[in-house]
C-alpha positions as CSV (number, residue, x, y, z in Angstrom):
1,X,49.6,198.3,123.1
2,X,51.2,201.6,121.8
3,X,49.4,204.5,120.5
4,X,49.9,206.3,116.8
5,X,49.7,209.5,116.1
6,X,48.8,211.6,113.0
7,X,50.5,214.4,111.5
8,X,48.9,216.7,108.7
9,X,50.6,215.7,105.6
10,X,52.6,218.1,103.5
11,X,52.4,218.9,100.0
12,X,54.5,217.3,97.5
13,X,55.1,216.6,93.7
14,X,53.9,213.3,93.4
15,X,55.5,210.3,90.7
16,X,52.0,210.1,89.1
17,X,49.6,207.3,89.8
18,X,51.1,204.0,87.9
19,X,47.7,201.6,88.8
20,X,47.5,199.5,91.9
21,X,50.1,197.3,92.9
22,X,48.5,195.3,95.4
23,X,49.2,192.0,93.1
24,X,52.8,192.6,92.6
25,X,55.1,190.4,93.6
26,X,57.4,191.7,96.1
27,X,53.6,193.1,97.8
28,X,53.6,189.5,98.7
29,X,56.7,189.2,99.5
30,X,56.5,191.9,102.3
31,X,53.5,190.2,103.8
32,X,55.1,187.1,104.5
33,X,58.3,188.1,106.0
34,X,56.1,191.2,108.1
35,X,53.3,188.8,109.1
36,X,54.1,185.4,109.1
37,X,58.6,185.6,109.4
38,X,58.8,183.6,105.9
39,X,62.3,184.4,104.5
40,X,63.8,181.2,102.8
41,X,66.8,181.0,100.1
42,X,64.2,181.1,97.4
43,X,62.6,184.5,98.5
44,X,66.6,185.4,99.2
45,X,67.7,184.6,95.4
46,X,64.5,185.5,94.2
47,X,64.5,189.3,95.9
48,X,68.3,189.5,95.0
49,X,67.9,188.7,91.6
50,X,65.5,190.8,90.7
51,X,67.2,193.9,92.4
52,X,70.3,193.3,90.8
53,X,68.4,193.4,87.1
54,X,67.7,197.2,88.1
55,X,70.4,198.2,89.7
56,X,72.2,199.6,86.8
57,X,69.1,202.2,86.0
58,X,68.2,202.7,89.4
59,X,69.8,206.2,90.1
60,X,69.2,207.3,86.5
61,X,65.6,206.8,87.2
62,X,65.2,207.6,90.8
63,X,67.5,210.3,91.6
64,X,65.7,213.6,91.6
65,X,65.2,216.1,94.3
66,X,61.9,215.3,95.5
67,X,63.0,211.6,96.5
68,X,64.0,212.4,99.9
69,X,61.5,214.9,100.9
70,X,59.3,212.4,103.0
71,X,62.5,210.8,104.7
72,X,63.6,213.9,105.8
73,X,60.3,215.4,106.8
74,X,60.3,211.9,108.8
75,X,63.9,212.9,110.4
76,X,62.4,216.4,111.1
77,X,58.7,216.4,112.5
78,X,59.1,212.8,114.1
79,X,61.9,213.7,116.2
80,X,64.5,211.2,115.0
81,X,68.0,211.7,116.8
82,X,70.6,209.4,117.5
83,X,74.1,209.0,116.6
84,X,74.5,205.8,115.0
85,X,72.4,205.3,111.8
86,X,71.7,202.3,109.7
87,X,69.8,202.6,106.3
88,X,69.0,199.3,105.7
89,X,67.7,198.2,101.5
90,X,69.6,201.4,100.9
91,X,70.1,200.5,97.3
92,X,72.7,202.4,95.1
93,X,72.9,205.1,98.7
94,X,71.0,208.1,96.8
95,X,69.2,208.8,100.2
96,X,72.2,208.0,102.2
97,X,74.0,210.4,100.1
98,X,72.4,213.4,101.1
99,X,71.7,212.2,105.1
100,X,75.4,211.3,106.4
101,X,76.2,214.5,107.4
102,X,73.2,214.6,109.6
103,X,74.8,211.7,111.9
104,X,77.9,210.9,113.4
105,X,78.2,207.1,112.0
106,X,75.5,206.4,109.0
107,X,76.2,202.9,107.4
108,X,74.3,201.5,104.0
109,X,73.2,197.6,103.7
110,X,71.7,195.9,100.9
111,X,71.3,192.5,99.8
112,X,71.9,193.2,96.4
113,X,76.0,193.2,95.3
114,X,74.9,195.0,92.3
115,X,73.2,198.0,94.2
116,X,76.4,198.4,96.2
117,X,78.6,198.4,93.5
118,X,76.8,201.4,91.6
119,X,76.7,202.9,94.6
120,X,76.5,207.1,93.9
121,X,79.1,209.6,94.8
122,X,79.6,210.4,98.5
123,X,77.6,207.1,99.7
124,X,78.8,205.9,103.4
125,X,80.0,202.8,103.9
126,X,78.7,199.9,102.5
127,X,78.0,196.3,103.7
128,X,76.4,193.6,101.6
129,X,74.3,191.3,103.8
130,X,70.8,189.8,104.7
131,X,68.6,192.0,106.4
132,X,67.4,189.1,108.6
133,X,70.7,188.5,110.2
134,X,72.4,191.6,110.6
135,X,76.1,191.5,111.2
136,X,75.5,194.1,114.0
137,X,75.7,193.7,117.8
138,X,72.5,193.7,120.1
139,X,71.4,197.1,120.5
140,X,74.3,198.8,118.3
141,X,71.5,201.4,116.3
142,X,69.9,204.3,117.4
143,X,67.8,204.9,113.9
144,X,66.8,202.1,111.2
145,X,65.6,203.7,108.2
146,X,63.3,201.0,106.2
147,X,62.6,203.4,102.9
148,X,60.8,200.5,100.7
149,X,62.2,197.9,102.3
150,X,61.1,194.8,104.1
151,X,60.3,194.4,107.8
152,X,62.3,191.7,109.6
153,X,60.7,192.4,112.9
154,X,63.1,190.3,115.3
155,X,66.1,192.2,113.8
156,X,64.4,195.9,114.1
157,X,64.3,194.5,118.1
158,X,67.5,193.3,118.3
159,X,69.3,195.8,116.7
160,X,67.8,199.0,117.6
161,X,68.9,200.5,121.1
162,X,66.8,201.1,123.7
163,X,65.4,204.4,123.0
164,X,65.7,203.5,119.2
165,X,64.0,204.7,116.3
166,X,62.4,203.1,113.3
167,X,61.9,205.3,110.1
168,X,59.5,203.7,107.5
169,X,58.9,205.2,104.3
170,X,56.9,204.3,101.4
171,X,58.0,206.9,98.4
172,X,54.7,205.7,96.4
173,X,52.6,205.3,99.5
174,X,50.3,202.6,98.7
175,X,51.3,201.7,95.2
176,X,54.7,201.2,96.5
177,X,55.4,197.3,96.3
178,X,57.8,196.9,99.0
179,X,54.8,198.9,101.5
180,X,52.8,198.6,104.7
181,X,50.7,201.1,106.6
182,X,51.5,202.0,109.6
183,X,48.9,199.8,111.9
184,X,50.6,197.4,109.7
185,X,54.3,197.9,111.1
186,X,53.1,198.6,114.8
187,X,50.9,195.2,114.7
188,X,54.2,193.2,113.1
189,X,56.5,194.8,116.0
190,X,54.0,194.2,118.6
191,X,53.0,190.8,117.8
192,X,56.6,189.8,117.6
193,X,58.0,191.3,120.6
194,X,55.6,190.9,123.1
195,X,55.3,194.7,123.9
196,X,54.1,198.0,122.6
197,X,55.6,200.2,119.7
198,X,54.4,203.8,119.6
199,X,54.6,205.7,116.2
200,X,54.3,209.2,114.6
201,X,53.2,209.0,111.0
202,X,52.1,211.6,107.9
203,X,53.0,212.2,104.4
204,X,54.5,214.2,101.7
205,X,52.5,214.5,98.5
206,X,51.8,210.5,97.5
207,X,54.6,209.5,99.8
208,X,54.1,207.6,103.3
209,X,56.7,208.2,106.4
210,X,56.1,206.5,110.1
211,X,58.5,207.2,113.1
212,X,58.3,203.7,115.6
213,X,59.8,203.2,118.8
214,X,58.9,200.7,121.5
215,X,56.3,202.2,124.1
């Protein structure tokens, strides 16, 4: 089994408290593909669907300075290096933006065809796919950013390279709907694989950030 380890958490101007989430619907969602591998055209249509509604105000109401504060306090005080990067639920790329000058190859994926296309300024490349069958050789990523995405456990193995690294960040911590503490993403990995993940987690204000690689 691997071991986690706490960071003091970092101030941070916070989104405000919006109620608990813990009914929502994608909260559900990311239990069963985490914990149980249930990922079926349904959930695929269904998740698609609704992310394509918001993708047309998703910068306007997202984009601000503070959003990327934990997943670059993640980069920083977990150690993250590598040269090949994969942001994966990337959305319309207004993290990606500001993060692909940091690496020498940084490619955005999302399900959602609407996302892509309002992609911001100065996004990397973009690919439209399923995160549970990557169109990416075994191995081919040194870092998989998750930010509020869903954790397809066999494809974070399969994909990530040896000495890979997993970044997983919850913006809203708790109340984020797409979220899972860290225990949480170490048990998944761990009960999937067969081996140990280690991970480096804190926080930024409200936001959650882990750091995973195997053990």
């Amino acid at each position: 089994m691997g071991t986690i380890r706490h960071l003091p958490g970092l101030d941070g101007a916070d989104e405000g408290n919006r109620g608990t989430v813990a009914n929502h619907r994608m909260r559900q969602v990311t239990e069963l593909v985490a914990t149980s591998g249930i990922w079926n055209p349904g959930l695929v249509d269904e998740v698609r669907g609704l992310f394509d509604s918001l993708a047309s105000e998703w910068t306007a109401t997202r984009d601000n300075p503070r959003r990327n504060a934990p997943l670059i306090d993640a980069l920083e005080r977990g150690g993250v290096d590598g040269r090949i990067v994969l942001e994966l639920g990337a959305g319309t790329c207004i993290s990606a933006r500001d993060l692909v000058d940091r690496f020498d190859t940084f490619v955005a994926i999302d399900l959602s065809w609407e996302m892509l296309f309002h992609a911001v300024d100065g996004a990397p490349p973009l690919i439209c796919a399923d995160g549970s069958s990557l169109p990416l050789a075994e191995g081919a990523i040194d870092v998989l950013i998750l930010q509020n995405m869903f954790l397809f456990t066999s494809e974070v193995d399969r994909c990530l390279a040896d000495n890979g690294t997993l970044v997983w960040v919850n913006s809203r911590g708790p109340e984020t709907p797409i979220h899972l503490p860290t225990e949480a993403v170490v048990g998944c990995l761990e009960e999937s694989t067969g081996y140990g993940w280690d991970a480096v987690d804190s926080t930024v204000g409200e936001a959650t950030w882990a750091v995973v690689s195997r053990a």
